[in-house]
C-alpha positions, -999 to +999 in steps of 0.1 A: -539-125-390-508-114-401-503-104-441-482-126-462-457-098-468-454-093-434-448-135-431-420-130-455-406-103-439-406-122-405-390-150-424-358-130-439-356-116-399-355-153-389-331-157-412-309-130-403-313-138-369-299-173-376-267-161-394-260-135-366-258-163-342-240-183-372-210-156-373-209-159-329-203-194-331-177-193-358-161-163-340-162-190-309-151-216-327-180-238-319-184-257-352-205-283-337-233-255-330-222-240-360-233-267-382-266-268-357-275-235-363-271-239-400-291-270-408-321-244-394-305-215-415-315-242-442-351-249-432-358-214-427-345-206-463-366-237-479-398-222-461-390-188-474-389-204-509-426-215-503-439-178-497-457-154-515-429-125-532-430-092-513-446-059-525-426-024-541-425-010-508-413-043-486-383-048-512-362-020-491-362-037-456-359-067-472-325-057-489-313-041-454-321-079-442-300-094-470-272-071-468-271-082-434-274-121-441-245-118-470-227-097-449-223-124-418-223-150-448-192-135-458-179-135-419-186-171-415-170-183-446-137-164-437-137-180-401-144-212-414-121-216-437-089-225-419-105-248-403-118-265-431-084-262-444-069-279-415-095-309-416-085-313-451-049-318-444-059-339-416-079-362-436-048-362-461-024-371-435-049-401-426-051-413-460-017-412-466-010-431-431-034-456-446-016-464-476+014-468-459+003-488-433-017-512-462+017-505-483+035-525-449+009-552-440+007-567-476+047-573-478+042-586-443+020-613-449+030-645-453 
């Protein structure tokens, strides 16, 4: 039976597993896998939550772990963010489209 340190440290590798193939898919451009992948980057983070903390000595491959997880987290946000930007102005464009075409069928009406 495996410790509960060694659990949590099997959870952070999980973890950084998960944002490793979070950063490929961005890199692709897959945000439909992307968003996949990180609804279980989300359950594997709430489980962690639910663990036992780690001892002195498991803090140090722990911090390798998480300089690994911010580091892709970093990655992913840069890749993502154009194309969040773009769906914004795309949603933008349809709103104001909206308006105008509301704007047009109200004088229209009889």
């Amino acid at each position: 039976m495996p410790s509960p340190h060694k659990t949590v440290l099997q959870h952070y590798q999980a973890i950084a597993k998960l944002s490793a193939s979070m950063l490929k898919l961005a890199q692709a451009q897959q945000w439909d896998e992307l968003v996949a992948e990180g609804l279980k980057y989300q359950q594997a983070v709430d489980r962690l939550r639910q663990l036992e903390p780690l001892s002195d000595e498991q803090r140090e491959a722990r911090r390798k772990l998480l300089t690994q997880i911010l580091d892709d987290d970093a990655h992913i946000r840069q890749l993502v963010a154009p194309e969040l930007d773009r769906l914004g102005h795309l949603l933008g464009t349809i709103k104001r489209q909206r308006t105008v075409l509301q704007a047009y069928y109200s004088t229209v009406r009889p």
